[in-house]
N, C-alpha and C positions, 0 to 999 in steps of 0.2 A: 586498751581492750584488744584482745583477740577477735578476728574474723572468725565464722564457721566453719569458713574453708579451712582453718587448722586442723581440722579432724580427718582431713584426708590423709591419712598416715598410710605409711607400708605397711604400718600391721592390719588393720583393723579394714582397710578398705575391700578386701578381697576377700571379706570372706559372709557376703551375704546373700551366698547364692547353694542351693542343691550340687552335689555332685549327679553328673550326666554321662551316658554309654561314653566309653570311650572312643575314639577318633578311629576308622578304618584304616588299616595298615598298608597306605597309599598314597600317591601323588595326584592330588587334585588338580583342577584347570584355573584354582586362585593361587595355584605354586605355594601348596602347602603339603611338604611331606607327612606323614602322621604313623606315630606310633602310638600302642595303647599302652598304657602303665606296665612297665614289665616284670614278668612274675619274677625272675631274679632280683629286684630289690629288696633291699631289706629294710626294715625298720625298726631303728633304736627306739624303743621305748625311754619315756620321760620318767623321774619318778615319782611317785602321788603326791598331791598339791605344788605339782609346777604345773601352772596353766599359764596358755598363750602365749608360748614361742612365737616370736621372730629373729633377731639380729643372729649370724651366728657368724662363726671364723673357726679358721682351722690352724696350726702351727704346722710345722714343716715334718712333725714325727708323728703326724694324724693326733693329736689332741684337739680334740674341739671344744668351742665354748657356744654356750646358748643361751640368750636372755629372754624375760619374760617380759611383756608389757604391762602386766599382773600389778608385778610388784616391785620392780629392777630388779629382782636377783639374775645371778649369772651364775651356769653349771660348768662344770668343767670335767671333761671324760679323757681319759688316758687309751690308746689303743687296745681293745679287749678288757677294760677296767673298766668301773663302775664309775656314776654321775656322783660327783663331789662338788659341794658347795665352795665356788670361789667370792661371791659377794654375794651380801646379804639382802641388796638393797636397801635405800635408806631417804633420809626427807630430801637429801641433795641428789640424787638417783631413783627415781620412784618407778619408769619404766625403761624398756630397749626396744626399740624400732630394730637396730643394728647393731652389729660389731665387725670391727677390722683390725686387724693384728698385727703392729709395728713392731716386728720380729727386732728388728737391730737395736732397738730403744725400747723394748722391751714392754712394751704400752698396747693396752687393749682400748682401742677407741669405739665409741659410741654414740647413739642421740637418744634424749630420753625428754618427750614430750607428754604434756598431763593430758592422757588418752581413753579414760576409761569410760568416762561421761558419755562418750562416742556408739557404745557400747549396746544402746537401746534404742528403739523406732526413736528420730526427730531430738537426737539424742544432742550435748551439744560438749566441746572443749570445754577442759578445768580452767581453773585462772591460770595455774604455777607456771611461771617463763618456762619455755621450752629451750635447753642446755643441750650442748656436748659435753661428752665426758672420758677420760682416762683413765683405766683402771691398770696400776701394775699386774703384767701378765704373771706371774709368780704368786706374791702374792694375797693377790685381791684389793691392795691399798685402794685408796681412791687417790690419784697423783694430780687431776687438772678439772676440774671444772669450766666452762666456758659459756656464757649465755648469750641468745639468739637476740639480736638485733627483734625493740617491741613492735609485735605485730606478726612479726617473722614466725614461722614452724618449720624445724629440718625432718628431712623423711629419711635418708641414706645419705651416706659416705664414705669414703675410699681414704685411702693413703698414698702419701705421694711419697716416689726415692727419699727426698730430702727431709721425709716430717713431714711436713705440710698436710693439711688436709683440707677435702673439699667436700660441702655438701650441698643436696639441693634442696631447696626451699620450694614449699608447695604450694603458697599464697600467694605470693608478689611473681611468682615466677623465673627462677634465679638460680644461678651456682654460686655458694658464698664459699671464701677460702680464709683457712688460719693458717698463716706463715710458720714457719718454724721460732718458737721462743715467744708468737706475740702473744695476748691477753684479748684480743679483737677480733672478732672476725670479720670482712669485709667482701662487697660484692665484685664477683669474679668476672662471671658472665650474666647477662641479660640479652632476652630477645623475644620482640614480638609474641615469635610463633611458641615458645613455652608458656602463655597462657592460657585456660582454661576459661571456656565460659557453657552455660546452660545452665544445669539446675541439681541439687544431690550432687553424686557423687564423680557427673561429669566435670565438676567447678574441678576439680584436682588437679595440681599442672605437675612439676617435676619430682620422680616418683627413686627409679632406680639409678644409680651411678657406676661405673666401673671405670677401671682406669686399662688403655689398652698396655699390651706390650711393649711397648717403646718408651714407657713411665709419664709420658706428654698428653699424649690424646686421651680425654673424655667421651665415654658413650654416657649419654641420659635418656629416660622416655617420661613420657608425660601420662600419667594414670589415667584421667579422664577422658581427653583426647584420643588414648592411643597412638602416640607419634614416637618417633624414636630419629636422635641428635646424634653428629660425631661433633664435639669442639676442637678445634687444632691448634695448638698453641700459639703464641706470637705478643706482640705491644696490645694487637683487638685483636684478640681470638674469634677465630674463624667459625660460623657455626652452619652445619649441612645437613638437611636432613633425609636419612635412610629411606629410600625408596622400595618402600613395600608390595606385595601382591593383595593388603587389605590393611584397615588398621587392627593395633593388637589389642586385643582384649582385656584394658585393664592392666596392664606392663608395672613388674615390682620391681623386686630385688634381682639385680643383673651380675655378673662378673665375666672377664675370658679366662677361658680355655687353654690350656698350655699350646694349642697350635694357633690360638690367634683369633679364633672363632667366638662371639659371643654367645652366651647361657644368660636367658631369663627367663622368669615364672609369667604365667597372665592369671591374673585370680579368677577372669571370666565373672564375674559378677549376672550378666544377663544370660548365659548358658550352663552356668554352675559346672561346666569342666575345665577345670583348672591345670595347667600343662607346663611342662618344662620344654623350652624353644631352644634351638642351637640358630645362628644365621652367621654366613660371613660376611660381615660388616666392611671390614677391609680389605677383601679380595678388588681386583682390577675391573671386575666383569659389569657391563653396564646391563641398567635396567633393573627390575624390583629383585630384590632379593629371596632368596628362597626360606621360606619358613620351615625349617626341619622338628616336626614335635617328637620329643626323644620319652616324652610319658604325657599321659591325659588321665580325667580320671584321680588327681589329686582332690583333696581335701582343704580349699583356700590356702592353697601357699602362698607366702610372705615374702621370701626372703632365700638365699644360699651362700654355697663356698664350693670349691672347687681344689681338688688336690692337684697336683702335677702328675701324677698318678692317672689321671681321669678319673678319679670317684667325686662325683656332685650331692654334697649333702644337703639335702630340702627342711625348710621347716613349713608345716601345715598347721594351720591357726584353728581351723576348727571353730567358726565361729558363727554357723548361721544362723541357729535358735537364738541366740543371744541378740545378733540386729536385728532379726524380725520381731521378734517377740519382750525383747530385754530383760529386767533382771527376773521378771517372771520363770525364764526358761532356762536351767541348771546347764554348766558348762557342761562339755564330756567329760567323763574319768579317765580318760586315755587321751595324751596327746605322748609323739613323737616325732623323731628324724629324720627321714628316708634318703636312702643312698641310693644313687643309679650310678650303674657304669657309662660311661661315653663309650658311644661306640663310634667305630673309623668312619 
């Protein structure tokens, strides 16, 4: 049997709150910089009946991919081309939390947990195990299937140099890892302070994952809690946790920044303005680190990617009529992408 805390997923968690004014375009005395959504973004439109985006990934010559939680399909856009279907979804694929793009092997990795149930007031997880999965980046195969230890629920994950891949588990509180070649996945790290405890949607422990530049150290945050980890590799990896000016609102989908600098969303769940954060995590400088919001003002973001380029593609779930109210209350007819530039 699944716990309820399974349903605290990256998709669906963040998005049960109002959008809110945007954040004044200032430095506060909680050492929070703030920008409000910037009008130069733009927004790829989805196209009609894709609903609820999350996972997405980019390739190296800006192709991106976007799955649904819907229904697992996955889109796939060409640069200045149109949204083409690359998976259909299917009974072994039903939804995407995520996607990460093992460029050299050729493999679009993902997690895909029975999340819909979630979806309505007091709402609860399906039965179906909750899997990772490989989809060939070309095209569309399904190459690997792999299922979550019972009990288990993955939210996100990253790719490591070698294969490998790690994700976090949002029940038991955990980073699990599959080796390169195995059939297993196994727990990587564990620690105390990544568990969740209260009630609704604070029970959610490890939410977003990146992996930094150096291909070794992990950043995680914990959804509920709002906490934010660096793991350092080693025989017992090392776990620290980022000293903030507050905690973060609800912390999802995370990745760095080609200077080193971390990007994540906060769905904001209790303030309904939902923001893309820049922080440097790994700079030398002691004491809480500075919260740079690079847009507020979002639409339940989920999840991102991040080009070397500096363009950050966001997905917004759009989903707060639907938790508040459930199936009573009709998705939107528009969902989309949004791209922000990083700025210096």
């Amino acid at each position: 049997m699944y716990s309820p805390l399974a349903g605290a997923l990256t998709t669906l968690l963040l998005t049960s709150t109002p959008a809110a004014p945007p954040l004044a375009s200032s430095t506060s005395a909680s050492g929070m910089s703030a920008r409000p959504r910037p009008s130069s973004s733009e927004q790829l439109p989805l196209p009609a009946g894709f609903t609820i985006p999350n996972g997405i990934a980019h390739a190296q010559d800006g192709t991106l991919y976007v799955g649904s939680v819907a229904d697992g399909r996955v889109l796939r856009r060409a640069p200045g081309g149109a949204w083409t279907e690359l998976f259909a979804g299917s009974e072994q694929v039903f939804s995407v939390t995520s996607l990460r793009l093992d460029a050299p092997r050729n493999l679009l990795w993902g997690t895909s947990p029975d999340a819909m149930g979630l979806l309505r007031p007091k709402g609860a997880v399906g039965a179906r195990t909750a899997r990772i999965f490989a989809l060939d980046a070309r095209t569309g195969e399904l190459r690997k299937v792999v299922f979550l230890p019972e009990g288990a629920l993955g939210n996100d994950l990253t790719v490591a140099p070698d294969g490998g891949i790690f994700v976090t588990e949002s029940v038991r509180g955990s980073v699990l890892h599959l080796r390169p070649g195995s059939e297993h996945l196994e727990t990587s790290v564990t620690d105390p302070r990544f568990k969740a405890q209260g009630t609704g949607m604070s029970t959610v422990g490890p939410a977003g994952i990146a992996l930094a530049p150096d291909g070794r150290t992990l950043a995680i945050n914990t959804f509920g809690p709002g906490r934010l980890f660096l793991i350092r590799p080693g025989a017992s990896p090392g776990v620290t946790e980022v000293q903030l000016p507050r905690r973060l609102e609800n912390p999802d989908g995370m990745r760095f920044a080609p200077d080193g600098r971390l990007l994540l969303v906060e769905g904001s769940i209790q303030s309904g303005d939902g923001r893309l954060i820049r922080i440097d995590v790994l700079g030398k400088s002691k004491g809480p680190r500075m919260l740079e919001v690079l847009a507020s003002g979002l639409e339940s973001p989920v999840n991102l990617t991040v080009s070397n380029e500096g363009t950050v593609w966001v997905t917004e779930a759009r989903l707060r009529d639907r938790i508040l109210r459930g199936t009573t209350a009709p998705l939107p007819k528009r969902f989309w992408v949004s791209s922000v530039s990083l700025p210096r």
